[in-house]
BAKEVEX-301121 format. One record per residue (C-alpha): x, y, z; residue in three letters. Coordinates in pm, whole numbers. Each point is the difference from the previous one (the first is absolute). Last residue first. Layout:
N
<<X Y Z> 'ALA'>
...
//
This chain:
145
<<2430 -5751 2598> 'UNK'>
<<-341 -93 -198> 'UNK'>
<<-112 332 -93> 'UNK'>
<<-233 265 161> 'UNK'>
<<-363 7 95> 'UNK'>
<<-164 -342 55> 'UNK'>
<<-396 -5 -36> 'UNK'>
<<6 -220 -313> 'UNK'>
<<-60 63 -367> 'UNK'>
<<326 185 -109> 'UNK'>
<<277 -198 162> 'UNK'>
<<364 167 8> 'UNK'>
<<271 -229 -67> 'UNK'>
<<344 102 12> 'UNK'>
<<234 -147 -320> 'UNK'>
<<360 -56 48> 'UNK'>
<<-63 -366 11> 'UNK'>
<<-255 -93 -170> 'UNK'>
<<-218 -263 215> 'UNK'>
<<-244 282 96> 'UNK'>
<<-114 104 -333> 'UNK'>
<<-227 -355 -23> 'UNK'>
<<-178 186 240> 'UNK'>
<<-220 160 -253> 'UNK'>
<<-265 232 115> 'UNK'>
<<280 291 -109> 'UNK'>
<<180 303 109> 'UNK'>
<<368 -42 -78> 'UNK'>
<<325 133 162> 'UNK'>
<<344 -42 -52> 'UNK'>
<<8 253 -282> 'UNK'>
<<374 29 -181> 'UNK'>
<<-97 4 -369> 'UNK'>
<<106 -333 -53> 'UNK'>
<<-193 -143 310> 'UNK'>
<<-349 150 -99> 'UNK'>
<<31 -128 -366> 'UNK'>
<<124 -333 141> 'UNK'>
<<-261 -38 243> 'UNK'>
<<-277 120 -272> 'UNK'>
<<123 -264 -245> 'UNK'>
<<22 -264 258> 'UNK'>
<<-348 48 100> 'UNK'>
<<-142 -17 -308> 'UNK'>
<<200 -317 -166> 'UNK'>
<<-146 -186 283> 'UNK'>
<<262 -70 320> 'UNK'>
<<239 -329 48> 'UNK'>
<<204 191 230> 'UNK'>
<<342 -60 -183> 'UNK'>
<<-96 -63 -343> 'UNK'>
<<-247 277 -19> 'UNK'>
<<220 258 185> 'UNK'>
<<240 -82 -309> 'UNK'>
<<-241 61 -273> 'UNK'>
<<-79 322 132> 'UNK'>
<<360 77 33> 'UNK'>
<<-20 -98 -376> 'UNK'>
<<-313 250 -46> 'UNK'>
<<127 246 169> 'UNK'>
<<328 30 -154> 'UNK'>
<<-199 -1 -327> 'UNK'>
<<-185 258 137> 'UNK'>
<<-368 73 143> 'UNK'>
<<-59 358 8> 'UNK'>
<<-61 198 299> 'UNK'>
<<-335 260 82> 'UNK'>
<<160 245 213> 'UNK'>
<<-59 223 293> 'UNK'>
<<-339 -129 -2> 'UNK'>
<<-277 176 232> 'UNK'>
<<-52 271 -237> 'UNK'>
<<-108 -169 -290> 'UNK'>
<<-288 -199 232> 'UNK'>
<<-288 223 -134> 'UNK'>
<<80 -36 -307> 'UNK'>
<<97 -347 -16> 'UNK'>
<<-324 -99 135> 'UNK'>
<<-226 254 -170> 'UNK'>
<<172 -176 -353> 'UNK'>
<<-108 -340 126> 'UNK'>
<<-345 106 110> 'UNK'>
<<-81 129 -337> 'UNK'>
<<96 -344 -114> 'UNK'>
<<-309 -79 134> 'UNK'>
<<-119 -229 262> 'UNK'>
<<-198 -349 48> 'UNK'>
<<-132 -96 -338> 'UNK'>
<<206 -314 -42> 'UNK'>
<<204 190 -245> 'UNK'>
<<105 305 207> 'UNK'>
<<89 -250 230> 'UNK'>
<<216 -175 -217> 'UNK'>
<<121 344 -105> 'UNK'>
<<59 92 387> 'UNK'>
<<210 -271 7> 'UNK'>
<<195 7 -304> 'UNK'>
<<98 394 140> 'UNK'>
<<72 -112 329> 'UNK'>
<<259 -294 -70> 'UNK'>
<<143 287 -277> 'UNK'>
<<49 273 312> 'UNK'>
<<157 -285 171> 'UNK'>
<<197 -72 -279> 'UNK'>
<<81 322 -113> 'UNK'>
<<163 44 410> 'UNK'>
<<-80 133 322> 'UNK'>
<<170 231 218> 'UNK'>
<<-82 190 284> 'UNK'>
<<214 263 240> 'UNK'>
<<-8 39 374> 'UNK'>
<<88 327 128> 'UNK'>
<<-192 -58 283> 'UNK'>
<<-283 170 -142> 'UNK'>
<<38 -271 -313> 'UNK'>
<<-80 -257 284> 'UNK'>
<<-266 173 139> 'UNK'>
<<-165 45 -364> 'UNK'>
<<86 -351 -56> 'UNK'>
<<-136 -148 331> 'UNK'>
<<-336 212 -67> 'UNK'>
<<-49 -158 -335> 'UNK'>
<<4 -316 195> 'UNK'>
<<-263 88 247> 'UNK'>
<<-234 178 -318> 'UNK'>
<<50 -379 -194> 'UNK'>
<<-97 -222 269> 'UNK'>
<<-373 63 -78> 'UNK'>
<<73 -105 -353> 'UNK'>
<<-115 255 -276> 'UNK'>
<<299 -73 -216> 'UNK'>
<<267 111 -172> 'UNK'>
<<182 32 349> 'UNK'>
<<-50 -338 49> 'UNK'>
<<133 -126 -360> 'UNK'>
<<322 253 38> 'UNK'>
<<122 -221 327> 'UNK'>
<<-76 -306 -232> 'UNK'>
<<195 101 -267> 'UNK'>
<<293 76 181> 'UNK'>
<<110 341 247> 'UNK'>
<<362 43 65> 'UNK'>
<<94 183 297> 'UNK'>
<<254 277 74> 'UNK'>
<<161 113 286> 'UNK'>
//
């Protein structure tokens, strides 16, 4: 089972949320299950440009950043690339669902790569087919069915 984690899912564990321990708990049970995680450069990027605009505003250090992705090496099982046939199936789960550029670049980077799972705040994720939602900043536990 795998599951693909998006720029938002990596924004709470960067951060000193109170949700943040519960989720990081789901992951480690989940990669205990023989779960595996993926994310992609552009979630990784999403993270990086904010944490610099944070950085700028006076509000954490890049320091912080590089702890991050440290300390949460071992959870990925891969970081993916975005690909031109990402980026036009991107462009096709754009037309279709009527999603931001975002979101249909991580759908199409978890779908080509053969993940049917993503842990996000965004429900937008639920209208792609093929794609199981799993909320990040609620109570449920699990994906959509």
């Amino acid at each position: 089972m795998q599951i693909y984690l998006d720029s938002a899912a990596l924004f709470l564990l960067a951060s000193n949320d109170e949700r943040r321990n519960d989720f990081l708990r789901q992951l480690e049970e989940w990669i205990q299950s023989d779960g595996k995680l993926f994310t992609s450069v552009i979630a990784i990027e999403a993270l990086f440009l904010r944490m610099y605009d944070l950085e700028q505003a006076g509000l954490v250090a890049m320091s912080d950043m590089r702890s991050f992705l440290h300390d949460s090496a071992a959870l990925w099982q891969e970081i993916l690339p975005l690909t031109p046939a990402d980026l036009g199936r991107a462009l096709e789960l754009q037309q279709m669902h009527a999603l931001r550029p975002a979101v249909a670049m991580h759908a199409a980077i978890a779908l080509n790569n053969g993940i049917d799972r993503i842990a996000s705040n965004d429900t937008a994720y639920r209208q792609v087919t093929g794609l199981k939602f799993w909320p990040i900043l609620n109570n449920s536990r699990g994906v959509d069915p």
